[in-house]
C-alpha positions in Angstrom: -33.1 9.4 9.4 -34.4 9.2 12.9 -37.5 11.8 13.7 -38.1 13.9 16.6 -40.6 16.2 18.4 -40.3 19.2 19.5 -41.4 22.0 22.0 -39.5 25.3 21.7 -39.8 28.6 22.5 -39.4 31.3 19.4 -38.6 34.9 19.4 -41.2 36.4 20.7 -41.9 33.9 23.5 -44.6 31.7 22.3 -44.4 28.1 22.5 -44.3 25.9 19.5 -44.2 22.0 18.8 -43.0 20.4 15.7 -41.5 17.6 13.9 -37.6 17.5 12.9 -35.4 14.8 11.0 -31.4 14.5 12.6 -29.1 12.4 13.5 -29.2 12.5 17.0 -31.4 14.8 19.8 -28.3 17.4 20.3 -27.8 17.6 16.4 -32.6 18.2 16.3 -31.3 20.8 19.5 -28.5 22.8 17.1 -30.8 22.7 13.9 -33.6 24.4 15.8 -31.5 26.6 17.4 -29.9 27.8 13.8 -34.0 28.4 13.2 -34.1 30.7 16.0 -35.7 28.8 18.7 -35.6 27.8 21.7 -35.4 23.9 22.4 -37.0 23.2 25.7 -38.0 19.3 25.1 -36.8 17.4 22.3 -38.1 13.5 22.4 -37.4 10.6 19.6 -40.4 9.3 17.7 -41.0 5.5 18.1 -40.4 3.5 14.7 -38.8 6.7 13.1 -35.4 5.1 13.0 -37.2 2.6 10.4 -38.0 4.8 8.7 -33.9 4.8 6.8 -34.2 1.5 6.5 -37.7 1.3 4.3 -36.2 3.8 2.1 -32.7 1.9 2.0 -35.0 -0.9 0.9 -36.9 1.2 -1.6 -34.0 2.4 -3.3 -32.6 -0.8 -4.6 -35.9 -0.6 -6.9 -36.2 2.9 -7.6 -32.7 4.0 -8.0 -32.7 7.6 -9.2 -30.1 7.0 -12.4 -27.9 9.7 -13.0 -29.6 11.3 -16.4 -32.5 12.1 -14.3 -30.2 14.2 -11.2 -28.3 15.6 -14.1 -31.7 16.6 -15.3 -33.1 17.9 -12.1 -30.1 19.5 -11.4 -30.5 21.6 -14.6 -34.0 22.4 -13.9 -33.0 23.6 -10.4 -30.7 26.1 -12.1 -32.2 27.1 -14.6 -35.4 28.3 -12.1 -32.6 29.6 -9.4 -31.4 31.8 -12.3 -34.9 33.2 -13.6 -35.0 34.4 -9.6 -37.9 31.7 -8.5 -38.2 31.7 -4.6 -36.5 28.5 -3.6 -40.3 26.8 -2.0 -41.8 27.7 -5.4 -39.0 26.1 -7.0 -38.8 23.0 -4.9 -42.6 22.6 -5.5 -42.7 23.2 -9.3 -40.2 20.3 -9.7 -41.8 18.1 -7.5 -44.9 18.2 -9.4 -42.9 18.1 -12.5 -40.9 15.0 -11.3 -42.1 11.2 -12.5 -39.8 9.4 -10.7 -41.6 8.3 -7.4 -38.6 8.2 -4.8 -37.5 11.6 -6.4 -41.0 13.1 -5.8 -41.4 11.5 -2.6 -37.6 13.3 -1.6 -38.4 16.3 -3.0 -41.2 16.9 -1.0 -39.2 16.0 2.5 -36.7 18.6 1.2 -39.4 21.2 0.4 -40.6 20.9 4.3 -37.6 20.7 5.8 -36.7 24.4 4.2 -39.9 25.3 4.7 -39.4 24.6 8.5 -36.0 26.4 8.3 -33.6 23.9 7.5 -30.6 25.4 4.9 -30.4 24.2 1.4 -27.4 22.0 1.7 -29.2 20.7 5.7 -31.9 19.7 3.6 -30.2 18.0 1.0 -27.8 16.2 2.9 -30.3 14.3 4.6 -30.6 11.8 1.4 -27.1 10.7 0.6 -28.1 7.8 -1.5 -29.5 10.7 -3.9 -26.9 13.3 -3.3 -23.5 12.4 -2.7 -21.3 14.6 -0.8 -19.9 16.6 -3.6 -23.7 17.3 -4.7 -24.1 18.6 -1.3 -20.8 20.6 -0.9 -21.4 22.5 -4.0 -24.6 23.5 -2.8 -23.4 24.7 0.6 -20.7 26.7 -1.1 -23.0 28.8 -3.4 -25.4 29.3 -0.9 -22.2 30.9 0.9 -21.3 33.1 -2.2 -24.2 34.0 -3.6 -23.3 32.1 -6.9 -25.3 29.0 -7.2 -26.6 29.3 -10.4 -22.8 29.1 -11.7 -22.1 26.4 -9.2 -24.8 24.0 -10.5 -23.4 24.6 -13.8 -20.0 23.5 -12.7 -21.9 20.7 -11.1 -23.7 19.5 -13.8 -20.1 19.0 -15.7 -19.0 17.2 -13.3 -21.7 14.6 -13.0 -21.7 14.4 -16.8 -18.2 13.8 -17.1 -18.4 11.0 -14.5 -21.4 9.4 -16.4 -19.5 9.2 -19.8 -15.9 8.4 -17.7 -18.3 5.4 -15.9 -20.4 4.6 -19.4 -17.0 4.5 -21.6 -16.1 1.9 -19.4 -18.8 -0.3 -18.8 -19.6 -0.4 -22.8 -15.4 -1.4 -23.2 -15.9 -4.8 -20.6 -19.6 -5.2 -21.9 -18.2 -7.9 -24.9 -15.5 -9.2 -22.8 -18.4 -10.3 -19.9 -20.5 -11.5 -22.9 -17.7 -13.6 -24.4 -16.7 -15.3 -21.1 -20.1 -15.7 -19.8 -20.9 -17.9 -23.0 -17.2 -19.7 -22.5 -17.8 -20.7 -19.0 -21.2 -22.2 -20.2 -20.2 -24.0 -22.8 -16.9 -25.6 -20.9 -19.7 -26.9 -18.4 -22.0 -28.0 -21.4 -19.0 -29.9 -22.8 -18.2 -31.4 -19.8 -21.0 -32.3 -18.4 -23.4 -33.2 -21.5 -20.8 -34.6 -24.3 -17.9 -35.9 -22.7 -19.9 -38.8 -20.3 -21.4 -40.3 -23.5 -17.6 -40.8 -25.5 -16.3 -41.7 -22.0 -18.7 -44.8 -21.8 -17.3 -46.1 -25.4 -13.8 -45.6 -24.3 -13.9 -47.6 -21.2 -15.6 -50.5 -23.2 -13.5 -50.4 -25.6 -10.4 -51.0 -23.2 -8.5 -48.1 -24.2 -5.9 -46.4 -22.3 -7.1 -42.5 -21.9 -4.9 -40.2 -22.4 -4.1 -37.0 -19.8 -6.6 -34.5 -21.6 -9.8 -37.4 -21.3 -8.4 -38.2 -18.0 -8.8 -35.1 -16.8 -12.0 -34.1 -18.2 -13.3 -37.6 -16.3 -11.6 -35.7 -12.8 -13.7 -32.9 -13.6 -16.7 -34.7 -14.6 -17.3 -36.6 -11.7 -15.7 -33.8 -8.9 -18.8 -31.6 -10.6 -21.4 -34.9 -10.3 -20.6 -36.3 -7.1 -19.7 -33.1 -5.1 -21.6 -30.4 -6.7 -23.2 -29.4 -3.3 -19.8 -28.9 -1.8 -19.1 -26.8 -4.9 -22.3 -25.1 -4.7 -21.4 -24.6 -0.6 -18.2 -23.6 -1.3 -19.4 -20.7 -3.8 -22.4 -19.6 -2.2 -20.3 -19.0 1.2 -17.3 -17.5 -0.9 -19.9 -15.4 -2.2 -20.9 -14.3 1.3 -17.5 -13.7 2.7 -16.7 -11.6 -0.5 -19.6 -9.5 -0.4 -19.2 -8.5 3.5 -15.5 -8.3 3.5 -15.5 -6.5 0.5 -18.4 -3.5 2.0 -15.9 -3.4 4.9 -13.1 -0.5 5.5 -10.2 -2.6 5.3 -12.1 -4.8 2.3 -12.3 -2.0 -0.2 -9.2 -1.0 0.4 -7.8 -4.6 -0.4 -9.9 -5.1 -3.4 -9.2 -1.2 -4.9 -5.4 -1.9 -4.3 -5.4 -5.2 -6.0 -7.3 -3.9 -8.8 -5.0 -1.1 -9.6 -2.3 -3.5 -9.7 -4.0 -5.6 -12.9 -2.1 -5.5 -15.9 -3.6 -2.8 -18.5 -7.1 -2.4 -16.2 -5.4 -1.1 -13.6 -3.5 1.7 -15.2 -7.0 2.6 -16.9 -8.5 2.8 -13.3 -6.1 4.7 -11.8 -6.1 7.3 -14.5 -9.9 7.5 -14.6 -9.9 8.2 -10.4 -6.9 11.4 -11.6 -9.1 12.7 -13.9 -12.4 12.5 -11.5 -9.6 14.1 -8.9 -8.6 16.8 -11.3 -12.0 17.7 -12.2 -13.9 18.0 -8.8 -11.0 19.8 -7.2 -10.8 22.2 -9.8 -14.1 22.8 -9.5 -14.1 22.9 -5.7 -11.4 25.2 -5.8 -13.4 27.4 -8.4 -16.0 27.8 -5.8 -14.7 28.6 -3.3 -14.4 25.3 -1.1 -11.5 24.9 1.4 -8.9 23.0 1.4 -9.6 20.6 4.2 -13.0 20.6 3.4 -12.0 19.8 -0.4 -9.9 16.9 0.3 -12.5 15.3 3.0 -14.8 15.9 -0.4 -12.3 14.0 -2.8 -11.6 11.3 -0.4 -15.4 10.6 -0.4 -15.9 10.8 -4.0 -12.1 10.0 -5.6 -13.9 5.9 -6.3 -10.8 4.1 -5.2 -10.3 3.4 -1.9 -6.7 2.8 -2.0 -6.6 6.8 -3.3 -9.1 8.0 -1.0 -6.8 6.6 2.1 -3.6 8.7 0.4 -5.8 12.1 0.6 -6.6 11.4 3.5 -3.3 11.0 5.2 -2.1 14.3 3.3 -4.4 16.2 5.4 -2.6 16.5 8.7 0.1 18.1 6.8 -2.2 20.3 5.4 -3.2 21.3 8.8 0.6 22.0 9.2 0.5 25.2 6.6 2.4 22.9 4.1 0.6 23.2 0.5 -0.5 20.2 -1.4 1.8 19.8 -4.0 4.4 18.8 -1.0 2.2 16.1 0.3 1.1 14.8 -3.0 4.6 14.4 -4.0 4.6 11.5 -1.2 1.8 9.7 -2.5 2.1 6.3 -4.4 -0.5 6.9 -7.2 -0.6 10.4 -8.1 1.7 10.7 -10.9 4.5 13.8 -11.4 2.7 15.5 -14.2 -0.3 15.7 -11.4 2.0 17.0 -8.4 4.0 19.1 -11.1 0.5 21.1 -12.4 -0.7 21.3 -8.6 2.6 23.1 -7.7 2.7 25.3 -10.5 -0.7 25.8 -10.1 -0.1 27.0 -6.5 2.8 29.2 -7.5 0.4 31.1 -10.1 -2.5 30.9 -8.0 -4.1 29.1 -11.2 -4.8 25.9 -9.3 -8.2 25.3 -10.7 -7.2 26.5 -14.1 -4.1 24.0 -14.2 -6.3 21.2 -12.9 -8.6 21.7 -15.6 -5.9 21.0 -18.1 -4.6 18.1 -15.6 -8.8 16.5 -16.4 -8.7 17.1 -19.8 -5.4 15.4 -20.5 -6.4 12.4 -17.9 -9.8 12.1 -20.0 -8.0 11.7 -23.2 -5.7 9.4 -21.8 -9.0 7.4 -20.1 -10.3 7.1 -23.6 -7.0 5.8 -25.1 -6.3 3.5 -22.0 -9.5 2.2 -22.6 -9.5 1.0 -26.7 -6.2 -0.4 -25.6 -7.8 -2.6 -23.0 -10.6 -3.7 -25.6 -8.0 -4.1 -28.5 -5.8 -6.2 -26.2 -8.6 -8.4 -24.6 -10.0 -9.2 -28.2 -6.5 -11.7 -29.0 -6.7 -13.1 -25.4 -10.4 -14.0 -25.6 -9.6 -15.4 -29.2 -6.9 -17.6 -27.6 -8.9 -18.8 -24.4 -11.6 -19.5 -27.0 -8.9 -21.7 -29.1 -7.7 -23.4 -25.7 -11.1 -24.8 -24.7 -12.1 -25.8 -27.6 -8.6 -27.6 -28.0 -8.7 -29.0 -25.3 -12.0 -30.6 -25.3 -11.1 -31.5 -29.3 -8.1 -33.6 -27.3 -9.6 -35.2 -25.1 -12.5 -36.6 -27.8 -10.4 -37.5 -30.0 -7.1 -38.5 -29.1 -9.3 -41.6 -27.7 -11.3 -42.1 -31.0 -7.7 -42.5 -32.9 -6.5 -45.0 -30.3 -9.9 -46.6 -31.2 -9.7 -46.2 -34.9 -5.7 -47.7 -34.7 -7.3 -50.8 -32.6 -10.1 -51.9 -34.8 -7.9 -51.7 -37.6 
């Protein structure tokens, strides 16, 4: 985040000169004026606006992982609740931390509030750390008094997005495994085996049949053009990787993967229940409505989803209540609009979107051991078709050869 000095007048006229990290010199002008000053020359330091950029670098190699925020975030409460003062606080867990980038964060955040700056100002100012719900929920207990309760809401979520996330990656961890090896050993076979029957066959004077044939095709497309190959992937690589960090990129690629047979149902149930969850809790604390669903765009994981709640919110705007909107929407099914309007009816919202998680989370879990139990029999049959294939095309030839000598 870009730095700036600062000369300002304070309350009782005297003139003081500072530092301050903002977006822009009217956003430095409005945060010193929340501290009570007076801005009268606000200037951008040179090489500050670097500064993002280093830690963007940084933070590919020193991520902070979520068991150590969910463990900060517990240590933050816990001291907010024994009535610390929020410097101590900040300071004790800095000196506790042993994470580097965490440390090094938590000490920006300690100055900034000790310079004035809000708790949620201060943490806002490292979203690679703390995501917008992280800093939402921190705004809204600061507002009601009840952060303490707020972190522990908090802290659920973040679990329950861990295990949602960890479930899944531990389901597609043999799948990758098995079809990593596959893909090596077609290439082994291909490129190391088949050349050396190949030789024998063509001495021999046999007519190949289609399998051989077309393992020769692919044999000599791999040795003869494997730069264009290599070209072709390194640039398809390229063009993925930029279209797909685009707008209009994640949105193709989260609406094409909600449409994949049995992955795409489990995806689109696990972004309902990560819906259900944070909006129950947002609703819980306290959060608007507007400011809830700008939170649950930002956070929903699917950009296909995130575009729906975002075009509910004019209506919103309207007086119209959610369930209405929702009822529009392509991927929010109608046990989801039906608990959100009885919800509003009651005014149980949060409650009934509690029950809305926990039946999503159950269904996550059962979506997901029918996704392993039904990629085990298709790896077992992809497995059975290479091998076949290359058992074809080896000796098919050999019992030509066999019938000839005879």
């Amino acid at each position: 985040m870009p730095k700036f000095n600062y000369q300002a007048i304070t309350e009782t006229g005297a003139t003081t000169r500072g530092d301050i990290d903002a977006d822009s010199a009217e956003s430095a002008s409005g945060l010193l004026a929340a501290r009570g000053l007076i801005p009268t020359q606000v200037t951008a330091v040179r090489g500050a606006a670097s500064t993002g950029g280093t830690e963007g670098i940084s933070s590919l190699f020193s991520a902070i992982k979520t068991p150590e925020l969910i463990l900060f975030t517990k240590q933050l409460k816990t001291l907010i609740r024994s009535g610390v003062p929020m410097l101590t606080i900040l300071q004790v867990l800095e000196d506790q931390t042993e994470h580097k980038r965490l440390k090094s964060i938590l000490g920006r955040i300690h100055q900034d509030i000790r310079d004035g700056a809000s708790l949620y100002d201060a943490f806002r100012r490292h979203p690679s750390v703390f995501s917008p719900l992280y800093c939402s929920m921190l705004r809204a207990g600061e507002s009601s008094g009840a952060l303490p309760e707020i972190l522990d809401r908090l802290v659920y979520v973040i679990e329950h997005e861990h295990k949602v996330k960890s479930d899944i990656k531990s389901a597609m961890t043999y799948p990758i495994i098995v079809l990593s090896f596959l893909t090596m050993a077609f290439f082994i076979l291909l490129v190391g085996v088949i050349p050396r029957f190949v030789n024998v066959f063509k001495g021999a004077g046999l007519t190949l049949p289609l399998p051989t044939r077309i393992c020769i095709g692919l044999y000599e497309l791999i040795t003869q053009y494997w730069y264009v190959l290599a070209a072709a992937v390194v640039i398809g690589g390229i063009v993925f990787l930029v279209y797909g960090r685009t707008e209009q990129g994640r949105f193709v690629r989260d609406t094409l993967l909600l449409r994949m047979p049995l992955a795409g149902k489990l995806l689109q149930k696990s972004s309902l229940s990560r819906f259900a969850s944070i909006f129950s809790i947002l609703q819980s604390s306290g959060v608007d409505i507007l400011d809830a669903m700008d939170i649950l765009s930002g956070t929903i994981g699917n950009r296909a989803i995130s575009r729906q709640l975002e075009g509910i919110k004019d209506r919103l705007r309207e007086g119209r209540g959610i369930s209405g909107p929702l009822r529009q929407t392509k991927y929010f099914t109608p046990m989801v609009v039906n608990m959100v309007a009885v919800g509003e009816e009651s005014g149980n919202l949060d409650t009934l979107l509690r029950d809305v998680a926990g039946h999503y989370d159950t269904e996550v879990e059962y979506a997901t051991k029918k996704l392993s139990d039904a990629l085990a029999p298709i790896l077992t049959i992809s497995l059975a078709v290479v091998v076949g294939f290359f058992a074809l095309a080896i000796f098919l030839p050999m019992w030509d050869l066999t019938l000839k000598t005879k």
